[in-house]
VMD Tcl script that draws the C-alpha trace (Angstrom):
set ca {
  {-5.63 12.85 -21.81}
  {-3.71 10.26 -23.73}
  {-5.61 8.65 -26.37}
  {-3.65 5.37 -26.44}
  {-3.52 3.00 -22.95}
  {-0.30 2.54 -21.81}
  {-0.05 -1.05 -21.69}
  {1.40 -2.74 -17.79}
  {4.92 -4.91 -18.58}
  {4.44 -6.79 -15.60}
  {1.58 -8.77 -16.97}
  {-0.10 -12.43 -16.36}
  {-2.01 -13.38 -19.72}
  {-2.58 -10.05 -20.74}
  {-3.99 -8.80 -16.81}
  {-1.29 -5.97 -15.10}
  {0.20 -7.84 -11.80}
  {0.32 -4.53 -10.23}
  {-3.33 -4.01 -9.44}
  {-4.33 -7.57 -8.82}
  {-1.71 -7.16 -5.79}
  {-2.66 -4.15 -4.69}
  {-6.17 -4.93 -2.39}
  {-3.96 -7.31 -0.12}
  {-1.74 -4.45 1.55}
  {-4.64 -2.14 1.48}
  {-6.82 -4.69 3.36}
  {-4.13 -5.30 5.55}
  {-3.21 -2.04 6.52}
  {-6.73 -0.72 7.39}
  {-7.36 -4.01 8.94}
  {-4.32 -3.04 11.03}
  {-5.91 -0.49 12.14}
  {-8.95 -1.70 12.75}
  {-7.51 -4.05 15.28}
  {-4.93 -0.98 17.05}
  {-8.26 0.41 17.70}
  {-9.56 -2.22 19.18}
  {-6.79 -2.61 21.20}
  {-6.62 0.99 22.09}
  {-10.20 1.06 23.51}
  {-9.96 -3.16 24.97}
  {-6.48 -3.38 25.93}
  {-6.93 -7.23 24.99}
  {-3.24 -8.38 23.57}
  {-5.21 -10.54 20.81}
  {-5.40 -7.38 18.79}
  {-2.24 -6.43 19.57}
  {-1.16 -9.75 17.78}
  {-3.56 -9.70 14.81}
  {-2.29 -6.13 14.01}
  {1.63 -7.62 13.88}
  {0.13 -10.65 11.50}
  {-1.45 -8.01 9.44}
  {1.32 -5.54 9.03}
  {3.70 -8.44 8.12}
  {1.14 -9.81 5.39}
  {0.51 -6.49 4.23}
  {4.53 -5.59 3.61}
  {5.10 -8.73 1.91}
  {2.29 -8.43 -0.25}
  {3.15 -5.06 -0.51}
  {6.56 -5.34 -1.40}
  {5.82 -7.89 -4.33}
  {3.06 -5.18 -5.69}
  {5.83 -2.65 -5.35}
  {8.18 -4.52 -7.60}
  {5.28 -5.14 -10.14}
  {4.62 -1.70 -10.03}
  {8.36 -0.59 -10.50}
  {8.30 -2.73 -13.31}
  {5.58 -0.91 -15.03}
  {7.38 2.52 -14.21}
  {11.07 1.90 -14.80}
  {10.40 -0.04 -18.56}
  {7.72 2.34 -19.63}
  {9.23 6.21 -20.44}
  {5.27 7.40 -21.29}
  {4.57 6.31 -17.57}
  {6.96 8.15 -15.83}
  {5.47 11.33 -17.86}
  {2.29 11.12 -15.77}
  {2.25 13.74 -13.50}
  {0.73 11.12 -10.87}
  {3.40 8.78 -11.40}
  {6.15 9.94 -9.65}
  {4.05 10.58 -6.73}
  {2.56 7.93 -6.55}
  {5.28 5.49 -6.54}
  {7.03 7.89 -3.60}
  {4.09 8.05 -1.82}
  {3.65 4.26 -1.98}
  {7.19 3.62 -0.90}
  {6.48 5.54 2.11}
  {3.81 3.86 2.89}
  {5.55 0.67 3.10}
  {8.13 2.47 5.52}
  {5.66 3.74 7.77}
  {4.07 0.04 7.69}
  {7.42 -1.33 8.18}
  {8.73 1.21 11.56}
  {4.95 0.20 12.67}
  {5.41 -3.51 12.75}
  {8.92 -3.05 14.56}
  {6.56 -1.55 17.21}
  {3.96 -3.59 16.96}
  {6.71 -6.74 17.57}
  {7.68 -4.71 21.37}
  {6.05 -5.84 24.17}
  {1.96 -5.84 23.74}
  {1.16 -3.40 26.70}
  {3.15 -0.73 24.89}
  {3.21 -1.22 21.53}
  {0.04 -0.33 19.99}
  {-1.10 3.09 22.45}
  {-0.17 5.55 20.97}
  {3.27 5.24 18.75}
  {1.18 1.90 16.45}
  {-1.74 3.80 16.28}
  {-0.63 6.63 15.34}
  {1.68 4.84 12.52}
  {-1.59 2.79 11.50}
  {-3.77 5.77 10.89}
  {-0.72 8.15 9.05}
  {-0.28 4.86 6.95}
  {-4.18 4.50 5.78}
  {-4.01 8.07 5.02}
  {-0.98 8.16 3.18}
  {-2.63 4.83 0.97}
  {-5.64 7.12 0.59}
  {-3.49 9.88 -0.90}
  {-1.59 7.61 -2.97}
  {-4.60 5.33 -4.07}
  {-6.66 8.55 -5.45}
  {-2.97 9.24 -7.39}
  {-3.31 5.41 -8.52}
  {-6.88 5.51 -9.69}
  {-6.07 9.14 -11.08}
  {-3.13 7.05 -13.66}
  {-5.81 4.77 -14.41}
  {-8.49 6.32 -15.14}
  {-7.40 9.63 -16.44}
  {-4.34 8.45 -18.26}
  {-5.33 4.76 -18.61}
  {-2.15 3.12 -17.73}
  {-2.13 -0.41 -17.30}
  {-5.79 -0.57 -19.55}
  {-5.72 -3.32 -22.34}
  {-6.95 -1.50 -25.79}
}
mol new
graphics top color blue
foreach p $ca { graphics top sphere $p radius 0.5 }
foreach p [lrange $ca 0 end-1] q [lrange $ca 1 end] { graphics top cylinder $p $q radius 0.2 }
display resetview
């Protein structure tokens, strides 16, 4: 365990960007879904729609929490040390292109897009964020990046 935080670059007023963008993808995502589920077990093209909405918020949020977070990695050599690190910025970068193929198939027509190529994409995205989050709280907590001293 490091005994000195390393500090986030990508920084408001002293608070790391990076984690105060992260719970909008996350929400997204799972809320994604939540709402392929629904449509799975309804067929009611509402969901179908809410899960598009919420894959597109959820990249775009995602993408500006990925640059944050690239910030933080590429400017800061004791960060890319971290055994988590690496895999944890891969792993997140997948996630986004799993969320991205997913909303090209969520944007087909409603009857097929969700059963079962979306779904599928929704839940291997939610568990690759679980993987990567546990890596994420793992560089936090164990090797305190991005903790103000």
């Amino acid at each position: 365990m490091i005994d000195s935080p390393l500090r986030s670059t990508a920084r408001i007023a002293g608070h790391p960007i990076h984690p105060m963008l992260v719970p909008f993808p996350i929400v997204c995502f799972i809320g994604a879904l939540v709402t392929d589920i629904a449509d799975a077990l309804t067929a009611e093209m509402m969901w179908t729609n809410f899960s598009a909405w919420l894959l597109a918020v959820g990249l775009a949020m995602g993408v500006l929490a990925a640059i944050a977070g690239l910030i933080d990695f590429a400017s800061n050599e004791r960060i890319r040390e971290q055994g988590p690190a690496w895999a944890h910025m891969l792993g997140n970068a997948g996630v986004l292109i799993l969320a991205l193929f997913n909303n090209f198939v969520h944007s087909r027509d409603a009857w097929t897009s969700v059963v079962p190529t979306g779904l599928i994409l929704s839940a291997a995205t939610v568990a690759l964020m679980l993987v990567t989050g546990w890596l994420g709280a793992s560089l936090v907590y164990r090797h305190r990046v991005g903790v103000a001293s």
